[in-house]
C-alpha positions as CSV (number, residue, x, y, z in Angstrom):
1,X,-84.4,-13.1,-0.7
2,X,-86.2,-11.3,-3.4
3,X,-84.3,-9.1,-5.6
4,X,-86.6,-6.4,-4.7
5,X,-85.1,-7.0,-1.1
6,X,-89.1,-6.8,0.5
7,X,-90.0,-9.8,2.3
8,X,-93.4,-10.8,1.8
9,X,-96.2,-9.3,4.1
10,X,-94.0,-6.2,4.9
11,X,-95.8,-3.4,2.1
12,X,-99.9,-3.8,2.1
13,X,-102.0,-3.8,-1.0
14,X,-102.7,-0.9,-2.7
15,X,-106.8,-0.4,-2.2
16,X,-107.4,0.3,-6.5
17,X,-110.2,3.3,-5.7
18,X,-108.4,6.6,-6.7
19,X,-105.5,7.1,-8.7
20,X,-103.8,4.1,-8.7
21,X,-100.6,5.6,-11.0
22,X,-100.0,8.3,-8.3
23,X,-100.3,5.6,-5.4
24,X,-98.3,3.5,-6.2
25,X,-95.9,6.5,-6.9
26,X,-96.1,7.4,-3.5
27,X,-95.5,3.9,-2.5
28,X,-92.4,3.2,-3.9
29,X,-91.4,6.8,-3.1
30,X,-91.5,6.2,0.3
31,X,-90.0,3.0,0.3
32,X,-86.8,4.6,-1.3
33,X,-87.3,7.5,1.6
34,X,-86.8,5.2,4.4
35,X,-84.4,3.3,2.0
36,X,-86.4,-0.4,2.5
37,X,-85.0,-0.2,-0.9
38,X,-81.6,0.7,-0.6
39,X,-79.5,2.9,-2.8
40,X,-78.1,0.2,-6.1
41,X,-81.2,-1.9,-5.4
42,X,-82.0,-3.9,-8.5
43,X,-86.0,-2.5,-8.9
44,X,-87.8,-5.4,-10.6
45,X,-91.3,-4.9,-12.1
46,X,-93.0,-8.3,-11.5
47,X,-92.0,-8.3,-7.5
48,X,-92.8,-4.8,-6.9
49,X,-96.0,-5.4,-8.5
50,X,-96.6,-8.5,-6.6
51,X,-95.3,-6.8,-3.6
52,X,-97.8,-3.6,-3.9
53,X,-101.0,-6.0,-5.7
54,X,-101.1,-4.2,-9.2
55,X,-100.2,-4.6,-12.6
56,X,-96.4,-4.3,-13.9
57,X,-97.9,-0.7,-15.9
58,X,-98.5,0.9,-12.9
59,X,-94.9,0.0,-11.5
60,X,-93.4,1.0,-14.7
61,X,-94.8,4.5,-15.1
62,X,-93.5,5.1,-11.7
63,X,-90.1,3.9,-11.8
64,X,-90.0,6.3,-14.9
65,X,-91.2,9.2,-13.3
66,X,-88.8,8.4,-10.2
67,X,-86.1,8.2,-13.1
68,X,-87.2,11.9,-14.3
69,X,-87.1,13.1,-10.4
70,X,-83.6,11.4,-9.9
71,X,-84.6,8.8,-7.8
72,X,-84.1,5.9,-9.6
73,X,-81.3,5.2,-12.2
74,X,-82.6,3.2,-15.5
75,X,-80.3,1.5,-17.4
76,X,-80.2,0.3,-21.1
77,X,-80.6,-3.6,-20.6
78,X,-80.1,-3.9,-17.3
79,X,-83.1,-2.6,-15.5
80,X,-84.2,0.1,-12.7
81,X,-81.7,0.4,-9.8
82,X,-82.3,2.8,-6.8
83,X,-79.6,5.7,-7.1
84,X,-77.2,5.9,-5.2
85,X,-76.4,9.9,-4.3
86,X,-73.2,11.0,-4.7
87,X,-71.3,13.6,-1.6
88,X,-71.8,16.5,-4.4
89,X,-75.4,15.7,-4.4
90,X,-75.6,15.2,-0.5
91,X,-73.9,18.3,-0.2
92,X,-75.9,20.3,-2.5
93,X,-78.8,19.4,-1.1
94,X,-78.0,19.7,2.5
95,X,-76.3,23.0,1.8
96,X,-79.8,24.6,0.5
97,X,-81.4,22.7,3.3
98,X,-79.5,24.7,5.7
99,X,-80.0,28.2,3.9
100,X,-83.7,27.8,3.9
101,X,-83.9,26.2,7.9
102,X,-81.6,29.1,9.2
103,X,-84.0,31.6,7.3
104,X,-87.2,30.0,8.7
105,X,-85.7,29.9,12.3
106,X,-85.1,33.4,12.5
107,X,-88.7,34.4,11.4
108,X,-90.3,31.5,13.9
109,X,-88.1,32.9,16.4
110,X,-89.4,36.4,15.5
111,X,-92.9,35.7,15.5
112,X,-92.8,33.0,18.0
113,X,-96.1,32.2,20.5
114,X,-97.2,29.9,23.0
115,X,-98.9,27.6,21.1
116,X,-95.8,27.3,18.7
117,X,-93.4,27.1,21.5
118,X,-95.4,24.2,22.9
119,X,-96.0,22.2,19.7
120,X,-91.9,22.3,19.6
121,X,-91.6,21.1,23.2
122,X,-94.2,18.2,22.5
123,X,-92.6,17.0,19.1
124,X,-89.3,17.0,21.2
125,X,-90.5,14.9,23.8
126,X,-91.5,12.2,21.4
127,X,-88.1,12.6,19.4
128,X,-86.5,12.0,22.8
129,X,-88.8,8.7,23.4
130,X,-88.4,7.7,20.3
131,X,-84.3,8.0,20.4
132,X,-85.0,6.0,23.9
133,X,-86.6,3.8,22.2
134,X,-84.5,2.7,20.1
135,X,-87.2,4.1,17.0
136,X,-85.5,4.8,14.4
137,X,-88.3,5.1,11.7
138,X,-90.5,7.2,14.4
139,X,-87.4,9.4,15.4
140,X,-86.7,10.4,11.5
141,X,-90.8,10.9,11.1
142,X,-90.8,13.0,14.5
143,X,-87.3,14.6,13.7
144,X,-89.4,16.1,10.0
145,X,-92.1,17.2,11.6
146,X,-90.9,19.4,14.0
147,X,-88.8,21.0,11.3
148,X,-91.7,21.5,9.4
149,X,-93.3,23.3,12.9
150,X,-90.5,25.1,12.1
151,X,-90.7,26.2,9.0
152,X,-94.8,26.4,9.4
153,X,-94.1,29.2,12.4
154,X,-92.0,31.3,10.1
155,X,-95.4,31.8,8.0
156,X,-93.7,32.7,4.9
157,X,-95.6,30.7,2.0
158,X,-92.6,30.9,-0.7
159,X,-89.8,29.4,1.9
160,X,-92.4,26.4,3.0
161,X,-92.8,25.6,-0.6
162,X,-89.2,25.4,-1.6
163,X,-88.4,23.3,1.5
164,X,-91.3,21.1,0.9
165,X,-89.5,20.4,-2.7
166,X,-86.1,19.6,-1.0
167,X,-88.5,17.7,2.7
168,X,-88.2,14.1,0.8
169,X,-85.0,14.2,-0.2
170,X,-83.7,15.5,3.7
171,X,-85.3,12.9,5.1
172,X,-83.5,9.8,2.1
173,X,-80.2,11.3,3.6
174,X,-81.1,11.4,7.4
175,X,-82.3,8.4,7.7
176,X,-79.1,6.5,7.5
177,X,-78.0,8.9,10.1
178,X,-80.5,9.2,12.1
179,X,-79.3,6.6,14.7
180,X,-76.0,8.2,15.2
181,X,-77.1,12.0,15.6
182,X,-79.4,10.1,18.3
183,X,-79.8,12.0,21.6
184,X,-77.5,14.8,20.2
185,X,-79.7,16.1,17.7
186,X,-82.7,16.5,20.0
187,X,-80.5,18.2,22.3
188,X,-79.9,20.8,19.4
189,X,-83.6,20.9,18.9
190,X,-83.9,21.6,22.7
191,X,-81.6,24.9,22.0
192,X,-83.8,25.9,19.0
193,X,-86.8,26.1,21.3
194,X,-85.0,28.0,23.4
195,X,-84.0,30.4,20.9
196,X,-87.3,30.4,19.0
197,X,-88.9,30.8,22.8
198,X,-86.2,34.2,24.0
199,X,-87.6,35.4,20.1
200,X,-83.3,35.6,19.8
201,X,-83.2,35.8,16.1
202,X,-79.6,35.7,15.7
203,X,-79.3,32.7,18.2
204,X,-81.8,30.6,16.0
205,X,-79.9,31.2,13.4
206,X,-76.7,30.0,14.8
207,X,-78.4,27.0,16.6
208,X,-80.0,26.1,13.2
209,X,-77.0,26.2,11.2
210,X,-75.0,24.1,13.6
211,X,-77.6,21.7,13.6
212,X,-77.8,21.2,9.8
213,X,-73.6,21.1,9.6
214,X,-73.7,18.5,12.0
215,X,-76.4,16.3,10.1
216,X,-74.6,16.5,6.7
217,X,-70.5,16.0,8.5
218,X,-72.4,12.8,10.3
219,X,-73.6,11.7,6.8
220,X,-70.3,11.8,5.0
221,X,-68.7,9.9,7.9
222,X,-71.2,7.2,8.7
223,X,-70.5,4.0,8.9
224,X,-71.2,2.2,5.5
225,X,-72.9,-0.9,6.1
């Protein structure tokens, strides 16, 4: 097993047109997101360089910049390690996460339409398969985009940006979770479309908040693998 824990074949080549610095950014980012490189993961340059087919500079401008964002730890003469959050973190995060998700579910639900409503029920659906299915990556991809329908249907521009700022990390700490909120948490989604649908502001609120609690008590109890 490679340090960088990435068997061969399973990231593609980075095509070079564009800018290769901010790809390769992206790249990485997202491999921390859906944690193929787990939290403590020894980051090393040459494999992740090999891994994404670029130069070591590339790799090591990003791994600083995901040390700036708090993403990855680098230590003096050991190397870059994928941080591991701590519950304060989690629970500072989470905790915004459910102040700006209750505040857009009461506008969605107060300016709700059809088209909305439907989006919701479609997005659902495929959580629903996807749970079914035993999905896990597709349910925690599904599971952000209908909470960005969310937030998108409350058309306030300032409370989409901040959550977009906080969307990445949400999605680092559901994903370890994401199998054991399962069919629950797209039962809870079915009770926000109801709310959002009846234009019950209050209830939306409720629903949301409940939701979100449930997501961050499931993280601090997981199972630690």
């Amino acid at each position: 097993m490679l340090s960088a824990g990435l068997p061969h074949g399973t990231v593609p080549k980075l095509e070079r047109p564009g800018p290769l610095r901010e790809r390769v950014y992206e790249a990485l980012l997202e491999l921390i997101i859906t944690r193929a490189l787990r939290p403590g993961q020894h980051l090393v340059e040459s494999e992740l360089a090999g891994h994404l087919g670029v130069s070591r500079q590339p790799v090591r401008e990003a791994l600083q910049r995901l040390n700036t964002e708090g993403w990855v730890d680098l230590r003096p003469a050991q190397g870059a390690f994928v941080h591991e959050p701590t519950k304060e973190e989690a629970d500072q995060l989470l905790s915004v996460r459910t102040l700006l998700e209750a505040e857009a579910a009461r506008l969605a639900a107060a300016g709700a339409d059809e088209a909305g409503i439907a989006e919701l029920d479609g997005l659902c659906a495929r959580g629903e398969q996807a749970v079914e299915n035993d999905d896990v990556d597709l349910a925690v991809a599904v599971n952000a985009a209908f909470h960005a329908r969310v937030m998108a249907m409350a058309s306030n521009v300032v409370l989409a940006e901040l959550a977009g700022q906080v969307d990445r990390r949400v999605r680092w700490y559901y994903t370890p979770v994401a199998r054991q909120r399962g069919k629950q948490s797209w039962i809870e989604h079915r009770e926000l479309i109801a709310a959002i649908a009846a234009h019950d502001e209050s209830g939306a609120v409720a629903v949301m908040r409940a939701h979100t609690e449930h997501t961050r008590s499931t993280y601090h109890h997981r199972e630690h693998n």
